[in-house]
LOGU-771621 format. One record per residue: y, x, z of N, C-alpha, C in turn. Coordinates in steps of 0.1 Angstrom, whole numbers, plus 2048, in hexadecimal, padded with zeros to 3 digits. Atoms other than C-alpha are relative to their C-alpha. Layout:
! residues N
YXZYXZYXZ/...
//
This chain:
! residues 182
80380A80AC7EDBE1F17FC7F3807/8038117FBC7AD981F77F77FB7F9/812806806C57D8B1F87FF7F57F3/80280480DC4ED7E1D28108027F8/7F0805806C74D851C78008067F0/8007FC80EC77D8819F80F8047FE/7F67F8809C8DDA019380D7FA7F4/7FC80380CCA9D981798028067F7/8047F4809CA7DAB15B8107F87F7/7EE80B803CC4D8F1477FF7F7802/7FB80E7FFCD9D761478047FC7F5/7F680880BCE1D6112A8037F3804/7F88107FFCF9D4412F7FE7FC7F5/80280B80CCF1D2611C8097F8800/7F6805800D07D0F12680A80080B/7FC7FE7F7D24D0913B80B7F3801/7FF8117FDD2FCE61488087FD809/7F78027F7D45CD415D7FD7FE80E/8008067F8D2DCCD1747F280D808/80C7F6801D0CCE816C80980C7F5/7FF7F5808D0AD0815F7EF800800/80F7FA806CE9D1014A7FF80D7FC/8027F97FFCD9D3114F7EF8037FA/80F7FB7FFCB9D481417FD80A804/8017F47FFCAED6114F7F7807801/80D7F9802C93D7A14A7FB80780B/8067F67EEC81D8916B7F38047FD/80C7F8801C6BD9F1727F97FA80D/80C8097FAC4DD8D1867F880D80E/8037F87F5C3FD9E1AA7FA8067F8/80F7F5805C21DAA1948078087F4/7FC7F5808C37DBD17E7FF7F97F0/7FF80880CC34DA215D8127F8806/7F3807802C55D901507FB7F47FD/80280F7FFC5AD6C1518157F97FA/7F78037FCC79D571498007F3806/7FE80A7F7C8CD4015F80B7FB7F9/7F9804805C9ED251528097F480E/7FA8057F5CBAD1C16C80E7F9800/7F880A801CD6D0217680680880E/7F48007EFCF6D0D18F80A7FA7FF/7FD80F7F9D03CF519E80C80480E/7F28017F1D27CF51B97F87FE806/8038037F0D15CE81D48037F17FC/7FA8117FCD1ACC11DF7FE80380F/8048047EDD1DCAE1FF7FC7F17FF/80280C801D13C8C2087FF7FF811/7F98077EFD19C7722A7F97F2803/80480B7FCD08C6223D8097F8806/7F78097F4D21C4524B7F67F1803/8078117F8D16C2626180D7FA802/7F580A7FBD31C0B2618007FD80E/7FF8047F2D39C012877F67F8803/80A8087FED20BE52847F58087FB/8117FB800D03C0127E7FF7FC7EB/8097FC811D00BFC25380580D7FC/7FF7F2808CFEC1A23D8087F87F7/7F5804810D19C1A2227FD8077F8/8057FA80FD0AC1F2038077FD7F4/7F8801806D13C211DF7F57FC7F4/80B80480DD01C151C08098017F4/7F57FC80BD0BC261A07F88067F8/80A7F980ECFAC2F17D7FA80F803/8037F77F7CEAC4C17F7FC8077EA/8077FC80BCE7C581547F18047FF/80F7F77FECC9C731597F57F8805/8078077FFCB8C581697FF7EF7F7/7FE80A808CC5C3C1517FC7F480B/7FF80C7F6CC8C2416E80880380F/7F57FF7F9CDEC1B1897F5803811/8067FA7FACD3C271AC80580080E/7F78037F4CDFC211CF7FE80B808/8007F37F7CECC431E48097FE80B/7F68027FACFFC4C1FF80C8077FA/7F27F9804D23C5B1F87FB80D7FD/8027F1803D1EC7D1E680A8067F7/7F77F2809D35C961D37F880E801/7FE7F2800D37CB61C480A806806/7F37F47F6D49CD41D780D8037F1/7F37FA807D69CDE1C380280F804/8037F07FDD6DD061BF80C7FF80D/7F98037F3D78D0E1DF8037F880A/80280C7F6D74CF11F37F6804809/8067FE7F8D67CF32137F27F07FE/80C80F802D45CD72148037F580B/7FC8087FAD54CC523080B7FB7FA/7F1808805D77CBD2217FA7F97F0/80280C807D62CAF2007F97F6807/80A8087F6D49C9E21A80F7F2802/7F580D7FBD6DC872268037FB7F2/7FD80380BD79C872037F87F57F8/80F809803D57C781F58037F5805/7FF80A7F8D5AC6020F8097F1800/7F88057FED77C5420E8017FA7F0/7FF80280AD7BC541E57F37F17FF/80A806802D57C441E47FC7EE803/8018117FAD59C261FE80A7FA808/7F68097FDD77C21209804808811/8018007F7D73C3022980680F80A/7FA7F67F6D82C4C2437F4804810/8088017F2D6FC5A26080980D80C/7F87F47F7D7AC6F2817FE80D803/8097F57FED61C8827F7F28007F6/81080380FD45C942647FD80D809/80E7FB7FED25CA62767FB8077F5/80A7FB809D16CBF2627F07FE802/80A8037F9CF4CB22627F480E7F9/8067F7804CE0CCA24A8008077EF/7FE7F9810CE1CDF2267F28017FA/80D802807CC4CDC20D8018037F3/8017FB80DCBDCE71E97F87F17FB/80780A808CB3CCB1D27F68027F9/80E7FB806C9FCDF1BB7FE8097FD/8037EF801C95CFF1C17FC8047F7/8087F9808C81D051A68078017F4/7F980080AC9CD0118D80D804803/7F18047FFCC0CFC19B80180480E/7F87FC7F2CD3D0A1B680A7F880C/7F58087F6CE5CEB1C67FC7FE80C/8048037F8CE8CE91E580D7F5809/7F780D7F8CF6CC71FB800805810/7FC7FF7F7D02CC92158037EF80B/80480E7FBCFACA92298067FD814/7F68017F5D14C9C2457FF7F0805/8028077FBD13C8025D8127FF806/7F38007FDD38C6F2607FE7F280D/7FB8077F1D44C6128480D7F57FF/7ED8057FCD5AC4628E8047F77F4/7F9804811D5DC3626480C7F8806/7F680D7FAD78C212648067FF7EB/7FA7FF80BD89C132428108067FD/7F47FC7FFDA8C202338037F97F6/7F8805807DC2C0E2268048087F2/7FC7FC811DCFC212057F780E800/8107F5803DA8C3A1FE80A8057F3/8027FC80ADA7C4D1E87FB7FA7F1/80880580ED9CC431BF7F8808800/80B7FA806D7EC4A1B08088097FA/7FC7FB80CD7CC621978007F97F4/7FD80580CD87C551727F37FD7FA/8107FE809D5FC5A1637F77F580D/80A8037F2D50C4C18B8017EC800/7FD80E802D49C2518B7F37FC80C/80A7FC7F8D39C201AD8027ED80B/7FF8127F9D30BFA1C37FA80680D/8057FD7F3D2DBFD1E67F97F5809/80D8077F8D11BEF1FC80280680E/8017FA7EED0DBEE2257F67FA802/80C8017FCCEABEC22F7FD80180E/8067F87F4CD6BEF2517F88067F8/8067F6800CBFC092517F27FB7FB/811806801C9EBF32518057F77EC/7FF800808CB2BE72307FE8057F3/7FB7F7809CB9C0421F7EB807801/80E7FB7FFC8EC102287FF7F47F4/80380A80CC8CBF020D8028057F6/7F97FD814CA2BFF1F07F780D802/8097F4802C8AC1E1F77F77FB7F6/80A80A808C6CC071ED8017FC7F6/7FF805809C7ABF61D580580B7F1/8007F5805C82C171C68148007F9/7F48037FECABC0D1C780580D804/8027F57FACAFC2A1DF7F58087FC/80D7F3805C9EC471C98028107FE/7FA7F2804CAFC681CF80380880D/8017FB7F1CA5C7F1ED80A801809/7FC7FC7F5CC4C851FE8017EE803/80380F7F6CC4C5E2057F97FB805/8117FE7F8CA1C5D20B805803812/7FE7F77F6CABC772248097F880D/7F38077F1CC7C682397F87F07FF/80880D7FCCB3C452387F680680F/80B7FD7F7C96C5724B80680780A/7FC7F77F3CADC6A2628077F580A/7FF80D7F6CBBC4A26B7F87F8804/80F8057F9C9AC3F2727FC80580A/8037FB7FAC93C55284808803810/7F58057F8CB2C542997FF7F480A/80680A7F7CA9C332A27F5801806/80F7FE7F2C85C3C2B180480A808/7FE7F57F9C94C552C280E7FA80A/7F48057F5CADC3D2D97FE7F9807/
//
Protein backbone atom coordinates (compact mmCIF):
# COMPACT_ATOMS: atom_id res chain seq x y z
CA UNK A 1 0.00 0.00 0.00
CA UNK A 2 1.15 3.66 -0.76
CA UNK A 3 1.68 5.83 2.25
CA UNK A 4 -1.93 7.92 2.66
CA UNK A 5 -3.27 6.32 -0.72
CA UNK A 6 -7.27 6.62 -0.96
CA UNK A 7 -8.85 3.89 -2.39
CA UNK A 8 -11.51 4.23 -5.28
CA UNK A 9 -14.67 2.97 -4.51
CA UNK A 10 -16.38 5.05 -8.13
CA UNK A 11 -16.13 6.85 -10.86
CA UNK A 12 -18.65 9.04 -12.25
CA UNK A 13 -17.82 11.00 -15.42
CA UNK A 14 -19.23 14.35 -15.58
CA UNK A 15 -17.97 15.76 -18.31
CA UNK A 16 -16.00 15.07 -21.21
CA UNK A 17 -14.17 17.91 -23.36
CA UNK A 18 -11.98 18.63 -25.98
CA UNK A 19 -9.50 19.60 -23.84
CA UNK A 20 -10.48 18.10 -19.92
CA UNK A 21 -12.23 15.41 -18.80
CA UNK A 22 -14.33 15.97 -15.44
CA UNK A 23 -14.28 13.25 -12.90
CA UNK A 24 -15.81 12.15 -9.19
CA UNK A 25 -14.79 9.91 -7.34
CA UNK A 26 -15.53 8.45 -4.12
CA UNK A 27 -12.50 6.98 -1.91
CA UNK A 28 -11.96 5.52 0.86
CA UNK A 29 -9.63 7.74 3.18
CA UNK A 30 -6.30 5.95 5.03
CA UNK A 31 -8.50 6.09 8.26
CA UNK A 32 -11.02 3.94 6.75
CA UNK A 33 -13.82 7.10 6.19
CA UNK A 34 -15.00 8.10 2.49
CA UNK A 35 -14.41 11.27 0.99
CA UNK A 36 -14.98 12.47 -2.63
CA UNK A 37 -12.55 13.77 -5.13
CA UNK A 38 -13.53 16.05 -7.64
CA UNK A 39 -10.93 15.63 -10.58
CA UNK A 40 -9.68 17.08 -14.00
CA UNK A 41 -7.53 14.80 -16.72
CA UNK A 42 -5.77 16.40 -18.71
CA UNK A 43 -3.26 14.90 -22.08
CA UNK A 44 -0.33 16.26 -20.74
CA UNK A 45 1.38 19.59 -22.39
CA UNK A 46 4.77 20.82 -23.22
CA UNK A 47 6.21 24.20 -23.24
CA UNK A 48 9.92 25.45 -24.47
CA UNK A 49 12.15 27.66 -23.40
CA UNK A 50 13.87 29.38 -26.62
CA UNK A 51 16.60 32.33 -26.51
CA UNK A 52 16.85 34.04 -29.88
CA UNK A 53 20.76 34.18 -31.00
CA UNK A 54 20.94 37.61 -29.37
CA UNK A 55 20.02 35.85 -25.83
CA UNK A 56 15.93 37.11 -25.66
CA UNK A 57 13.34 34.71 -24.56
CA UNK A 58 10.54 34.31 -27.19
CA UNK A 59 7.46 34.82 -25.66
CA UNK A 60 3.83 34.96 -26.42
CA UNK A 61 1.02 37.10 -25.06
CA UNK A 62 -2.46 35.61 -25.56
CA UNK A 63 -5.99 35.84 -23.63
CA UNK A 64 -6.13 33.56 -21.22
CA UNK A 65 -10.57 33.22 -20.66
CA UNK A 66 -10.36 31.43 -17.02
CA UNK A 67 -8.30 34.24 -16.11
CA UNK A 68 -10.28 36.89 -18.21
CA UNK A 69 -7.06 38.58 -19.23
CA UNK A 70 -4.38 38.41 -21.55
CA UNK A 71 -1.04 36.98 -20.13
CA UNK A 72 2.50 36.68 -21.49
CA UNK A 73 3.94 32.77 -21.65
CA UNK A 74 6.39 30.93 -23.20
CA UNK A 75 5.35 28.59 -26.28
CA UNK A 76 3.10 25.80 -24.77
CA UNK A 77 0.73 23.10 -26.26
CA UNK A 78 -1.28 20.19 -25.51
CA UNK A 79 0.06 16.63 -26.28
CA UNK A 80 -2.16 14.99 -29.10
CA UNK A 81 -3.17 11.19 -28.24
CA UNK A 82 -0.21 9.59 -29.04
CA UNK A 83 2.23 12.13 -29.59
CA UNK A 84 5.41 11.85 -28.28
CA UNK A 85 6.07 15.45 -25.80
CA UNK A 86 9.02 16.23 -27.81
CA UNK A 87 7.51 16.24 -31.41
CA UNK A 88 4.59 18.68 -29.81
CA UNK A 89 7.53 20.64 -27.88
CA UNK A 90 8.89 21.50 -32.02
CA UNK A 91 5.42 21.78 -33.15
CA UNK A 92 4.34 24.43 -30.34
CA UNK A 93 7.30 26.12 -31.38
CA UNK A 94 7.24 26.41 -34.46
CA UNK A 95 3.15 26.96 -34.90
CA UNK A 96 3.50 29.59 -31.90
CA UNK A 97 6.46 31.93 -32.94
CA UNK A 98 7.53 31.34 -36.01
CA UNK A 99 10.46 29.56 -35.09
CA UNK A 100 12.51 26.04 -35.77
CA UNK A 101 15.25 24.87 -33.49
CA UNK A 102 18.16 21.99 -33.94
CA UNK A 103 17.72 20.43 -30.82
CA UNK A 104 14.98 20.47 -27.75
CA UNK A 105 16.61 19.44 -24.21
CA UNK A 106 14.35 17.89 -22.00
CA UNK A 107 14.65 20.11 -19.12
CA UNK A 108 12.03 18.78 -16.53
CA UNK A 109 8.22 17.35 -16.07
CA UNK A 110 5.87 18.83 -13.34
CA UNK A 111 2.14 18.58 -12.33
CA UNK A 112 0.42 21.85 -12.24
CA UNK A 113 -2.13 20.90 -9.76
CA UNK A 114 -1.92 18.15 -7.86
CA UNK A 115 -4.60 18.57 -5.75
CA UNK A 116 -7.18 18.58 -8.51
CA UNK A 117 -5.80 17.74 -12.04
CA UNK A 118 -3.46 15.44 -13.44
CA UNK A 119 -1.55 17.59 -16.05
CA UNK A 120 1.61 17.19 -16.37
CA UNK A 121 4.21 19.62 -18.77
CA UNK A 122 6.64 18.68 -19.81
CA UNK A 123 9.20 21.67 -19.99
CA UNK A 124 12.00 21.62 -22.89
CA UNK A 125 14.85 23.96 -23.59
CA UNK A 126 15.25 24.48 -27.64
CA UNK A 127 18.92 24.82 -29.15
CA UNK A 128 20.18 26.58 -32.09
CA UNK A 129 16.29 28.64 -32.85
CA UNK A 130 16.49 29.87 -36.02
CA UNK A 131 13.24 31.25 -38.14
CA UNK A 132 11.44 29.34 -40.66
CA UNK A 133 10.36 30.51 -43.70
CA UNK A 134 6.70 28.86 -44.34
CA UNK A 135 5.88 27.67 -39.95
CA UNK A 136 3.36 26.31 -39.28
CA UNK A 137 -0.50 28.23 -38.54
CA UNK A 138 -1.89 28.67 -35.41
CA UNK A 139 -4.70 26.87 -34.60
CA UNK A 140 -8.23 28.36 -36.03
CA UNK A 141 -9.65 29.30 -32.09
CA UNK A 142 -5.43 30.35 -31.04
CA UNK A 143 -4.73 34.31 -31.55
CA UNK A 144 -1.24 34.65 -30.09
CA UNK A 145 1.56 38.21 -30.37
CA UNK A 146 4.95 37.40 -29.97
CA UNK A 147 7.46 39.19 -27.71
CA UNK A 148 11.53 38.77 -27.35
CA UNK A 149 12.71 39.86 -24.03
CA UNK A 150 16.05 39.58 -22.02
CA UNK A 151 15.80 37.79 -19.08
CA UNK A 152 16.24 40.90 -16.63
CA UNK A 153 13.12 41.94 -18.90
CA UNK A 154 10.95 39.31 -18.67
CA UNK A 155 11.86 39.20 -14.19
CA UNK A 156 9.69 42.78 -14.94
CA UNK A 157 6.50 41.12 -16.58
CA UNK A 158 6.78 38.82 -13.45
CA UNK A 159 6.31 42.01 -11.24
CA UNK A 160 4.13 43.63 -13.09
CA UNK A 161 2.16 40.47 -12.88
CA UNK A 162 2.20 40.18 -17.11
CA UNK A 163 4.09 36.96 -16.64
CA UNK A 164 1.57 35.09 -14.08
CA UNK A 165 1.64 31.38 -14.78
CA UNK A 166 4.24 29.05 -13.12
CA UNK A 167 5.72 27.30 -15.92
CA UNK A 168 6.95 30.87 -17.07
CA UNK A 169 7.75 31.89 -13.77
CA UNK A 170 9.77 28.78 -13.96
CA UNK A 171 12.01 29.02 -17.06
CA UNK A 172 12.50 32.92 -16.20
CA UNK A 173 14.21 31.71 -12.85
CA UNK A 174 16.06 28.97 -14.52
CA UNK A 175 17.43 31.42 -16.81
CA UNK A 176 18.36 33.30 -13.91
CA UNK A 177 19.85 31.13 -12.59
CA UNK A 178 21.79 29.97 -15.58
CA UNK A 179 23.29 33.25 -15.74
CA UNK A 180 24.76 33.21 -11.99
CA UNK A 181 26.05 30.17 -12.68
CA UNK A 182 28.57 31.29 -15.75
Amino acid sequence: MKKFEEKTISTEKIYKGKIIDLQVDEVTLPNGKTSKRELIKHPGAVAVIALTPEGKLVLVEQYRKALEKSIVEIPAGKLEPGEEPIVTAARELEEETGYGCEKLEHLISFYTSPGFADELVHLYVAKNIKRIEEARELDEDEFVEQIEVTVEEASMLIEEKRIHDAKTAYAVQYLKLQQFNQ
